[in-house]
C-alpha positions as CSV (number, residue, x, y, z in Angstrom):
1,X,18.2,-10.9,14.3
2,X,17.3,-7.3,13.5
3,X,20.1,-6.8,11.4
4,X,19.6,-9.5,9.3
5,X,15.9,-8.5,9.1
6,X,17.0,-5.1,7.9
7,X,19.8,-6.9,5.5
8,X,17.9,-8.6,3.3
9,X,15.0,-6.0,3.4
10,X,17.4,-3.0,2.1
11,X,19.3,-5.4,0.0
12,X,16.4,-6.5,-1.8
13,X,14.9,-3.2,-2.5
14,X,18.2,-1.6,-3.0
15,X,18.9,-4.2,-5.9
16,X,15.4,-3.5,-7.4
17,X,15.6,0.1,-7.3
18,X,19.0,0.2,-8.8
19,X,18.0,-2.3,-11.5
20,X,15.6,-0.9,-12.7
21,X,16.9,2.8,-12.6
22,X,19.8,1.8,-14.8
23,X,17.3,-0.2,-17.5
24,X,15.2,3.3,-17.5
25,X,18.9,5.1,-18.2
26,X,19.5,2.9,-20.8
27,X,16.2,2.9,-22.7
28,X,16.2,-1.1,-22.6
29,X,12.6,-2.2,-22.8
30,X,11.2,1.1,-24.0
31,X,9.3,-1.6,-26.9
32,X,7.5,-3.9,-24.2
33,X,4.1,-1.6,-24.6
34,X,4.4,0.1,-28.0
35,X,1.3,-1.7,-28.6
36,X,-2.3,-0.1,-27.8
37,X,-4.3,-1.9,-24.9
38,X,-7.6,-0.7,-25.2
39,X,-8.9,-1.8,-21.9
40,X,-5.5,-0.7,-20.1
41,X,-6.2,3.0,-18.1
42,X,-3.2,4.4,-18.7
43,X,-1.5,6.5,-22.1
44,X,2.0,6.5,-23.8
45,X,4.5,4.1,-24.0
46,X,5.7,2.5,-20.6
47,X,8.4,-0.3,-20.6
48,X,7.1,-3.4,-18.7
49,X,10.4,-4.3,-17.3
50,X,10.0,-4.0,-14.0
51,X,10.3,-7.5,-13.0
52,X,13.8,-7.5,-13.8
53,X,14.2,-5.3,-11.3
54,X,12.1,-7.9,-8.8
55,X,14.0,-11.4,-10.4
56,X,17.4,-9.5,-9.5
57,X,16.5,-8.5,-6.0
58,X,14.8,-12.1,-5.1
59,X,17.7,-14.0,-6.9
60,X,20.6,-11.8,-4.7
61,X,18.4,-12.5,-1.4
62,X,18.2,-16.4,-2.0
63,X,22.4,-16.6,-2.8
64,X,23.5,-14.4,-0.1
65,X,21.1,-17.2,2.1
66,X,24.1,-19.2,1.3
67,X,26.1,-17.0,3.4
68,X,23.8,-17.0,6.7
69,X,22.5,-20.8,6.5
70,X,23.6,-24.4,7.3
71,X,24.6,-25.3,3.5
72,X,22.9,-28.4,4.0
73,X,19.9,-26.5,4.8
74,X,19.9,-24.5,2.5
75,X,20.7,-26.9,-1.0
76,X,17.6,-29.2,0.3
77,X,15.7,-29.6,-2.6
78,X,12.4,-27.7,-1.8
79,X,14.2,-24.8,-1.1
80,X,15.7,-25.2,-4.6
81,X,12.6,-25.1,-6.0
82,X,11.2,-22.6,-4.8
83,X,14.1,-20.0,-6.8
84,X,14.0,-22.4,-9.8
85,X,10.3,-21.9,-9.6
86,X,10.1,-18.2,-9.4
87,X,13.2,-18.1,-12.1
88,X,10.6,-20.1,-14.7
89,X,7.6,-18.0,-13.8
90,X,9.4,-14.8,-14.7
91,X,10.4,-16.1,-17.9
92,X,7.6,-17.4,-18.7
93,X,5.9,-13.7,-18.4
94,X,9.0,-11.6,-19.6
95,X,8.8,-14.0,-23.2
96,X,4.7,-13.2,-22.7
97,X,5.8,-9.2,-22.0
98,X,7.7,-9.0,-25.5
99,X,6.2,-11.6,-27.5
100,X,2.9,-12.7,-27.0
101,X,2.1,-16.1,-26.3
102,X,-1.4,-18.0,-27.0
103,X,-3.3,-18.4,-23.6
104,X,-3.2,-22.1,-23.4
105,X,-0.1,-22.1,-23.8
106,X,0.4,-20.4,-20.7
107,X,-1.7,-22.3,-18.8
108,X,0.2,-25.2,-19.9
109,X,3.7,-23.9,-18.5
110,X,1.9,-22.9,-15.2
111,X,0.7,-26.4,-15.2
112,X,4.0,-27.8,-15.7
113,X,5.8,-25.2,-13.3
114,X,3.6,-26.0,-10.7
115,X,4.0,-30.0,-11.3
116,X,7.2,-29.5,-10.9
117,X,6.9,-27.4,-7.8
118,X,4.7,-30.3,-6.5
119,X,7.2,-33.4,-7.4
120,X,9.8,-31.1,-5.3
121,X,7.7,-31.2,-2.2
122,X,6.0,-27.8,-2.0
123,X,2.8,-29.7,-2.3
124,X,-0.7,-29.5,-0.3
125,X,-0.7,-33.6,0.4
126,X,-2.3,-32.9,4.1
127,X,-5.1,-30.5,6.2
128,X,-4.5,-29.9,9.3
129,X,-7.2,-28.0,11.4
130,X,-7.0,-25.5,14.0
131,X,-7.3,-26.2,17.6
132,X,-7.1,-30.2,17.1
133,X,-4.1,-32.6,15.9
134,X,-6.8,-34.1,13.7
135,X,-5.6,-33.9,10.0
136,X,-6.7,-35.3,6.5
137,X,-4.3,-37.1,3.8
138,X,-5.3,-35.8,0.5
139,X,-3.7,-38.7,-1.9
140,X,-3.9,-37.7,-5.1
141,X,-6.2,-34.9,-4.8
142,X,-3.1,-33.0,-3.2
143,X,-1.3,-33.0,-6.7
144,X,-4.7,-31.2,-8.2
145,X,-5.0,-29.2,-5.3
146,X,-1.4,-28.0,-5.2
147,X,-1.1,-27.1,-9.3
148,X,-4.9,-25.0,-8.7
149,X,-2.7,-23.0,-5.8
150,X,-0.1,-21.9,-7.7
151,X,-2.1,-21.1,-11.0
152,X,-5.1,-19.6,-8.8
153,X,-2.2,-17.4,-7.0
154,X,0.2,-16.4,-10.2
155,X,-2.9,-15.2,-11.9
156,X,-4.8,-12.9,-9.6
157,X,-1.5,-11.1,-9.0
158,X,-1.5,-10.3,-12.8
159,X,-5.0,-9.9,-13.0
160,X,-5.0,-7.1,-10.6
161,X,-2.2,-5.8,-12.8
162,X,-4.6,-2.9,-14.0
163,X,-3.7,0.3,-12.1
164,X,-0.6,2.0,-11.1
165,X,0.7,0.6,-8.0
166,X,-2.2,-2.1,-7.0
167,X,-0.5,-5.4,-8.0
168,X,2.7,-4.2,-6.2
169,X,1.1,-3.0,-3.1
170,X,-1.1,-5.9,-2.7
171,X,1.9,-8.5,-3.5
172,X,3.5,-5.9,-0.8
173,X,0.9,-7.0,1.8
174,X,0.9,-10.0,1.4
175,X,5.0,-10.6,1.7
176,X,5.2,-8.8,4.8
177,X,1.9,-11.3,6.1
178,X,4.3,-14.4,5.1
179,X,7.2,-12.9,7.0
180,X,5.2,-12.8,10.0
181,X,3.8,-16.6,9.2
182,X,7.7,-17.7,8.4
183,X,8.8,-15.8,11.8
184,X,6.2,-17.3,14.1
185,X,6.8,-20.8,12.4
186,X,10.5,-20.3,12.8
187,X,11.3,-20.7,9.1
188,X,14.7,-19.3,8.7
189,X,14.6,-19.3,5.1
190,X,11.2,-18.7,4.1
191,X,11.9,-15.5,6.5
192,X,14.2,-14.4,4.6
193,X,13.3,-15.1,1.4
194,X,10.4,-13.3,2.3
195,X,12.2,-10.2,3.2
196,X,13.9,-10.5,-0.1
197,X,10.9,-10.4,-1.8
198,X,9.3,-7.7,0.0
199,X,12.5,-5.4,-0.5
200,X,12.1,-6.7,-4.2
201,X,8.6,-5.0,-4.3
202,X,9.3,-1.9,-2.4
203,X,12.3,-1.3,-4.9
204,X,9.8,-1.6,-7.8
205,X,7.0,0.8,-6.0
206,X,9.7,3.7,-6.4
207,X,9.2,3.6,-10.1
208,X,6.0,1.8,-10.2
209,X,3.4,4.4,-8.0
210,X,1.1,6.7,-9.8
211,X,2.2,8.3,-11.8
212,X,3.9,5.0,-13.3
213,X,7.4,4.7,-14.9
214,X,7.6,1.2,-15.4
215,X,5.5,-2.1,-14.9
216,X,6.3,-5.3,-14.0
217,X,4.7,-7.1,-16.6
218,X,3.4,-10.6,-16.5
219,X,7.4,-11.8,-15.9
220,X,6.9,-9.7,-12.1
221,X,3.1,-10.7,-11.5
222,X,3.7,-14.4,-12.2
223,X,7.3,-14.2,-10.0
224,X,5.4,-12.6,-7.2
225,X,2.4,-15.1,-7.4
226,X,4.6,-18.1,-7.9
227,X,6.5,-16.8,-4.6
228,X,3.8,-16.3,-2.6
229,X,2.4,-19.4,-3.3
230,X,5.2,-21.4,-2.3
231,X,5.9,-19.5,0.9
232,X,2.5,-20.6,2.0
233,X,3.0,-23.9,1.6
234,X,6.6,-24.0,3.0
235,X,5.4,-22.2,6.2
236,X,2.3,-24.5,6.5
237,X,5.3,-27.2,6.8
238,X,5.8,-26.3,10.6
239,X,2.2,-24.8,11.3
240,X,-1.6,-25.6,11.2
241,X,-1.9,-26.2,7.2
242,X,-5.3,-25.0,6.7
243,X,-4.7,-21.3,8.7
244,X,-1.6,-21.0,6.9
245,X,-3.1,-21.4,3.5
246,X,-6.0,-19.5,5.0
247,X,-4.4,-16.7,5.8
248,X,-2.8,-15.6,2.5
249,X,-6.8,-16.2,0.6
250,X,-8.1,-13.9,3.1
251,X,-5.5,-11.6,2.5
252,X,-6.5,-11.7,-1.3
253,X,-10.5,-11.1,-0.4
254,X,-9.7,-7.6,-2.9
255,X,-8.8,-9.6,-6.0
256,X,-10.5,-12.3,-5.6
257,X,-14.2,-10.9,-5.1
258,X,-13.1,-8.4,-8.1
259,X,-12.0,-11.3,-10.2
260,X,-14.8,-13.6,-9.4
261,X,-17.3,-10.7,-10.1
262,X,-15.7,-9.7,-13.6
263,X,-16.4,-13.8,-15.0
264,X,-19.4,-13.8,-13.7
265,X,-20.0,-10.3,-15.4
266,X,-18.5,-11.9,-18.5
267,X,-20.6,-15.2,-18.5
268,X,-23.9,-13.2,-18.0
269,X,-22.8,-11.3,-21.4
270,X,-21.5,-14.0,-23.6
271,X,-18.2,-12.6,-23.5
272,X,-15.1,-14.6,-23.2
273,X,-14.1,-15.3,-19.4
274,X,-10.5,-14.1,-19.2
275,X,-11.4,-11.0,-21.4
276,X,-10.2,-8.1,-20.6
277,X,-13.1,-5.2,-19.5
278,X,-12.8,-1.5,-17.8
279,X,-15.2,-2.5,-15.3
280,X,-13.2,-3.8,-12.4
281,X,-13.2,-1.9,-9.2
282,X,-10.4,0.8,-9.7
283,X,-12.0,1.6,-13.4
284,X,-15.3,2.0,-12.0
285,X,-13.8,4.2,-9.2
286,X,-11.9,6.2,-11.5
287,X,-14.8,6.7,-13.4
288,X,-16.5,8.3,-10.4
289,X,-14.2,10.9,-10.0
290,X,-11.2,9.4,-8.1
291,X,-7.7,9.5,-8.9
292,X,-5.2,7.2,-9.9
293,X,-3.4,8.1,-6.7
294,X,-6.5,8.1,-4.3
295,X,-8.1,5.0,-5.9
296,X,-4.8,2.7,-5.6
297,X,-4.9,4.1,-2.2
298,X,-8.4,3.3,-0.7
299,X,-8.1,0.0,-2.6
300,X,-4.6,-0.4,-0.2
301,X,-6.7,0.6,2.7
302,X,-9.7,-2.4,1.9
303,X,-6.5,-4.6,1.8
304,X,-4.6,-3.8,4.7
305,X,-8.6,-4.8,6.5
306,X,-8.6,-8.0,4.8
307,X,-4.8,-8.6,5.6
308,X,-5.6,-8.0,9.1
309,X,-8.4,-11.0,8.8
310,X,-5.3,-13.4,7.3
311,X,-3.6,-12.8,10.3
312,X,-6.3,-12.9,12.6
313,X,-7.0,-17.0,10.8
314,X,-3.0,-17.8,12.0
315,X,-2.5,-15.6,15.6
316,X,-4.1,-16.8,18.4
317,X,-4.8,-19.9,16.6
318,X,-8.0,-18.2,15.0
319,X,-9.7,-17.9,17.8
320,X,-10.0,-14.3,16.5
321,X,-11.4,-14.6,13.5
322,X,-15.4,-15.0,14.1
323,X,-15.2,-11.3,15.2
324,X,-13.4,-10.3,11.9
325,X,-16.3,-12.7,9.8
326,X,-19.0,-10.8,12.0
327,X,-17.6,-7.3,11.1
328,X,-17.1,-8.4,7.5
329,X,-20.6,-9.3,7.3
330,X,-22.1,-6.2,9.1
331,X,-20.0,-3.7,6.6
332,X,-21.4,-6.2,3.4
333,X,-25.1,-5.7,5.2
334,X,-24.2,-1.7,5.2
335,X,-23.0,-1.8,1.4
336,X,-26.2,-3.7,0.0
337,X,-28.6,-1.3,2.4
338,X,-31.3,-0.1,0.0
339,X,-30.6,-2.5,-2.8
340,X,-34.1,-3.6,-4.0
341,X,-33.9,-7.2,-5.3
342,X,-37.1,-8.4,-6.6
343,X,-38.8,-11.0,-8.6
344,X,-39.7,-8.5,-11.4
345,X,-36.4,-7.4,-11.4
346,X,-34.4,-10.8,-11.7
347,X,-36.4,-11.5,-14.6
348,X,-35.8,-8.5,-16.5
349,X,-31.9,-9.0,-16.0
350,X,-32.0,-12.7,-17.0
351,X,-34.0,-11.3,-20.2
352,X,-31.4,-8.7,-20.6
353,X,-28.5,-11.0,-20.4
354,X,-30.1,-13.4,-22.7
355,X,-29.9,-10.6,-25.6
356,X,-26.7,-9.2,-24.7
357,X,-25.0,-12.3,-25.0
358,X,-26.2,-13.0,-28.6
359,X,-25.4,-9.5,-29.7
360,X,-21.5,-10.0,-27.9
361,X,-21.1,-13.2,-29.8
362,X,-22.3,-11.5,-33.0
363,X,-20.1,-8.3,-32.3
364,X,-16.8,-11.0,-31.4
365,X,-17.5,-12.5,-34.8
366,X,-17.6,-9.0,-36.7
367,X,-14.3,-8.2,-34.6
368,X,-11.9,-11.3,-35.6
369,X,-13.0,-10.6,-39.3
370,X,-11.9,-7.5,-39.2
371,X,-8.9,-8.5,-38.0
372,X,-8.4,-11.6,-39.9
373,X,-9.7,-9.1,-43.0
374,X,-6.0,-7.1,-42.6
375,X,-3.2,-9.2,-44.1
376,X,-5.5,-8.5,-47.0
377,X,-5.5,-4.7,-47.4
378,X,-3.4,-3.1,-49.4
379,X,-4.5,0.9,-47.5
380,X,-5.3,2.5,-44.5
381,X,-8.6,3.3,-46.6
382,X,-9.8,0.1,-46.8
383,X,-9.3,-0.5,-43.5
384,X,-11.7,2.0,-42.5
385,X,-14.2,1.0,-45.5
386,X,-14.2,-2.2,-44.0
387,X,-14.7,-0.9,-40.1
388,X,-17.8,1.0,-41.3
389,X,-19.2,-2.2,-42.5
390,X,-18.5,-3.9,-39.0
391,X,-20.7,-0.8,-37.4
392,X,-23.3,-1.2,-39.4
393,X,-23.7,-4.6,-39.0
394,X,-23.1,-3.9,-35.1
395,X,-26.2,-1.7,-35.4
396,X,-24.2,1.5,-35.0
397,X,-25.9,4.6,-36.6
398,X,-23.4,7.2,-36.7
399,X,-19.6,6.9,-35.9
400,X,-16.6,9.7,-36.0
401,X,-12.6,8.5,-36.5
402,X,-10.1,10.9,-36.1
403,X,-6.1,10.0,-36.3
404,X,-3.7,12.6,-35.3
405,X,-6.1,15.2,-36.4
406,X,-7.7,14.1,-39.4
407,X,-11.4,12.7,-39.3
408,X,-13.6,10.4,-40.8
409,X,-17.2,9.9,-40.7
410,X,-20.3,8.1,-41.8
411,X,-23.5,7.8,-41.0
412,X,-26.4,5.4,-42.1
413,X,-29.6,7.0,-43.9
414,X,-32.9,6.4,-42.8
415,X,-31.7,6.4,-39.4
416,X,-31.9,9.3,-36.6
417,X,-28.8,9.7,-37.0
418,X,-28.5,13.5,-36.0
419,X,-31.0,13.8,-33.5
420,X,-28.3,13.6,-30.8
421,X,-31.7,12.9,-28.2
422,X,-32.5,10.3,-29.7
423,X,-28.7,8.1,-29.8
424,X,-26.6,6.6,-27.3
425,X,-23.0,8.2,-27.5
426,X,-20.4,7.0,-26.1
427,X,-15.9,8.3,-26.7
428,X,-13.1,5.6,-26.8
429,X,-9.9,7.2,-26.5
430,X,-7.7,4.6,-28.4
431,X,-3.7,5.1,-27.6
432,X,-2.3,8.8,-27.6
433,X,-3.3,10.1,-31.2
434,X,-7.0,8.6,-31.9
435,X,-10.1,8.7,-30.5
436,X,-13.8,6.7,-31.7
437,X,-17.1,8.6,-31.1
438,X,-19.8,6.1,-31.5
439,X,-23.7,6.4,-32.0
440,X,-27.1,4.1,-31.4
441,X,-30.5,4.5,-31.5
442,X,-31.7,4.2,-28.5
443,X,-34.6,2.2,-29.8
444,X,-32.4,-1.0,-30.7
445,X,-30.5,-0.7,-27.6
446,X,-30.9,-0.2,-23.9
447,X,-27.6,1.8,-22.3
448,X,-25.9,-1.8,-20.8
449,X,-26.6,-3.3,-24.3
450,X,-24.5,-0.2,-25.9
451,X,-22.0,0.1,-23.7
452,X,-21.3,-3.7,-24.4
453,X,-21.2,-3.2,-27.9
454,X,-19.3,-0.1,-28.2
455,X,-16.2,-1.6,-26.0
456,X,-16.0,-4.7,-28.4
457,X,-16.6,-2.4,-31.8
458,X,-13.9,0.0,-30.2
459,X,-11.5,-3.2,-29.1
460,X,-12.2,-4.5,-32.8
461,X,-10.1,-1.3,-34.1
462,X,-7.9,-1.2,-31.4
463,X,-6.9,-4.8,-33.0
464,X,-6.9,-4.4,-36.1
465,X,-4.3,-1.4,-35.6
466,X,-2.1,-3.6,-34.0
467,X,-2.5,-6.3,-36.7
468,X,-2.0,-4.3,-39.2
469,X,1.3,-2.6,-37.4
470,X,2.4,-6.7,-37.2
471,X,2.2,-7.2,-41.0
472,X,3.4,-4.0,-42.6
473,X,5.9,-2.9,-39.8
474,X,4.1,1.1,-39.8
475,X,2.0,3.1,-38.1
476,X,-1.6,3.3,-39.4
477,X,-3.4,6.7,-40.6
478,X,-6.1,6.6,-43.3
479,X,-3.2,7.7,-46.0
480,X,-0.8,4.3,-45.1
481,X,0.1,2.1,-47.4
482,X,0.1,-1.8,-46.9
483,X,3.8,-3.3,-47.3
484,X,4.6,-4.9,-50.7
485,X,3.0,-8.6,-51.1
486,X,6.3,-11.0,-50.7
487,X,4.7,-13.8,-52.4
488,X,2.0,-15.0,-54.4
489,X,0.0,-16.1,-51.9
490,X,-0.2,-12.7,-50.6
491,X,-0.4,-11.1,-53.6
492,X,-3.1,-13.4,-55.0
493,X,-5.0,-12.4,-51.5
494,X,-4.6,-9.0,-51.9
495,X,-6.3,-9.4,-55.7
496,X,-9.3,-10.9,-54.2
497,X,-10.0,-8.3,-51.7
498,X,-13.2,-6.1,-52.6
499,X,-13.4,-3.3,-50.1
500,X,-16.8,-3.0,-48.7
501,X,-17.1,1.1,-49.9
């Protein structure tokens, strides 16, 4: 048994590792990030190839299965699915990786992968409690139920997906917590599919920890979410349902509180829900003073507790858990010490959130203009002359472009404009070779409102440098010059354009 354990543990990370070692020698992949991502934390160009490395390593695992299993076993058809499954996952993200697919679109194919997944029997169609043989049928609820599992689980891994290191070391947790639940149920395969996959993941750390060589992309976070998914449900096949489906949320508490908190955070300021922000948990303890390395770490630490509460909900048939809620709440209790909520307070917030919501919807508008605004420039220049228009209407005083070296500015008169005192500031390093300084009065804005602003006029730019990169095939600078109209559309387009000097 231990060398089988240690078999498909080595031989998935061993595969990994190699893979994606020899896609790094190569140079394949090197355009899956040329794009900027303002909100991303890290610089230069990193290929987002790393779940080829994970697909190879989980796809070797589940055929050498064929070589340790009853073959009848093994061909059933959930079993199937579950590497057909992860298979249409990661392509689904590797075709995202390189070429950009619309959101619902996406949510369509996880809709349709996790059908599937359900029609093949990995499906939620019971609950079963602990310490009882009481259990509920959920009819069709259980189809609804089962497709909101495997979205809800393929998207928190790639919504974690922000930091060096913290997708895979959480998906890491959570593998080894399913090899424990597939050993104690006695699931051969699910064992070692699980061991596959956690090999997978160690393989892809090698390259993937702080400092980061490669990513895994939304092809590895929906692979890793799709597989974790369906492990729960297979090992809730010969367990108590609801602990086993217990155990791997708990196990997610990280993600999910940080997930939860950023669409509330979103709502609360008119800003789209899925919309990318830098004020998640590891930005805001980076911005503190942490490092990459010692933030992925602590935020490993707060998820090795809450895995220890997922296995609490499945050992000792839960019997546990209680004292792990009670310690839970104690350590909230100790966080929130000091934290004056008051009536007074509430009020001011709602008000707050009330303005900041119509100034984001206004500042969105302004932003898809600009970008919309690009296919008909025919320079860098107008660009810009039409970027200073979006600031002013933002309610931006003051702002400073610079691109590889050479600056812009402008400022609007009758304005305090230089009485530094008296303006918000606030730097947005865009990519390697730009960076925005922005300016308020602080008389129009308090400092939540600006900071709101200024990450949706500096995402606006960010944007409209990739759009304009799309249509003209160039790098921008404030000399570049639009590609040649190939039609009369686009040249009639370009005719029309008045630059807004």
């Amino acid at each position: 048994m231990l060398f089988n354990v240690l078999f498909f543990l080595l031989l998935g990370c061993l595969s990994s590792w190699l893979t994606i070692y020899l896609l790094l020698a190569t140079g394949l992949g090197q355009g899956g990030t040329r794009d900027i991502q303002h909100h991303h934390t890290h610089t230069g160009v990193i290929p987002r190839i790393g779940g080829l490395g994970l697909v190879f390593g989980f796809s070797l695992t589940y055929v050498l299965c064929f070589l340790f299993f009853d073959p009848t076993d093994n061909q059933s058809l959930i079993h199937f699915s579950i590497f057909a499954g992860a298979g249409a996952a990661f392509l689904l993200g590797f075709i995202d990786d390189f070429y950009p697919l619309d959101a619902k679109l996406k949510l369509v194919a996880q809709i349709l992968i996790a059908v599937a997944a359900h029609e093949c029997g990995l499906s939620i169609d019971h609950v079963g409690f602990p310490f009882t043989d009481s259990s509920i049928e959920l009819g069709a609820f259980g189809r609804v139920l089962t497709v909101i599992w495997f979205i809800s689980i393929m998207n928190l891994i790639n919504l974690i997906d922000g930091l060096d290191g913290l997708a895979g070391g959480i998906g890491l947790m959570l593998l080894l917590l399913l090899t424990y639940l597939a050993y104690e149920s006695n699931i051969a395969i699910s064992l070692i599919l699980a061991l596959g996959m956690t090999g997978a993941i160690i393989g892809f750390l090698f390259h993937n920890f702080p400092p980061a060589k490669v990513y895994m992309g939304d092809s590895g976070a929906y692979m890793i979410g799709f597989v974790i998914a369906a492990l729960s449900l297979l090992n809730s096949e010969k367990g108590t349902v609801l602990a086993a489906l217990i155990a791997p949320v708990l196990a997610l508490a990280l993600p999910i509180a940080d997930v939860t908190f950023a669409i509330i955070r979103r709502a609360l300021k008119g800003l789209p829900l899925f919309r990318p922000d830098r004020e998640h948990i590891h930005h805001r303890l980076i911005r503190s003073g942490f490092s990459r390395q010692r933030t992925v770490l602590l935020l490993y630490a707060v998820s090795l507790v809450a895995l220890i509460g997922g296995l609490l909900a499945f050992a000792y048939e839960g019997r546990y858990l209680p004292i792990f809620f009670g310690f839970a709440f104690v350590v909230i209790l100790f966080t929130l010490r000091g934290q004056r909520i008051t009536p007074g307070l509430v009020k001011n917030r709602m008000v707050e959130s009330l303005q900041m919501r119509q100034d984001a919807r206004n500042a969105l508008y302004l932003r898809d203009w600009l970008i919309v605004e690009v296919e008909r420039m025919s320079s860098g220049k107008n660009l810009w002359a039409d970027y200073r228009f979006v600031l002013k209407k933002m309610g931006f005083c003051r702002a400073e472009l610079s691109i590889e070296g050479d600056q812009r500015s402008f400022f609007v008169t009758d304005t305090p404009h230089a009485k530094v005192d008296l303006l918000w500031q606030e730097t947005h390093e865009i990519g390697e070779h730009t960076k925005l300084t922005l300016y308020a009065d602080k008389d129009n804005f308090t400092e939540k409102q600006f900071d709101l602003i200024s990450d949706v006029a500096a995402e606006a730019w960010t944007k409209a440098v990739q759009r304009w990169k799309e249509v003209n095939g160039a790098e921008l600078n404030f000399e570049a010059k639009a590609r040649p109209p190939n039609t009369y559309r686009q040249e009639k387009a370009r005719n029309l354009y008045r630059p807004t000097y």
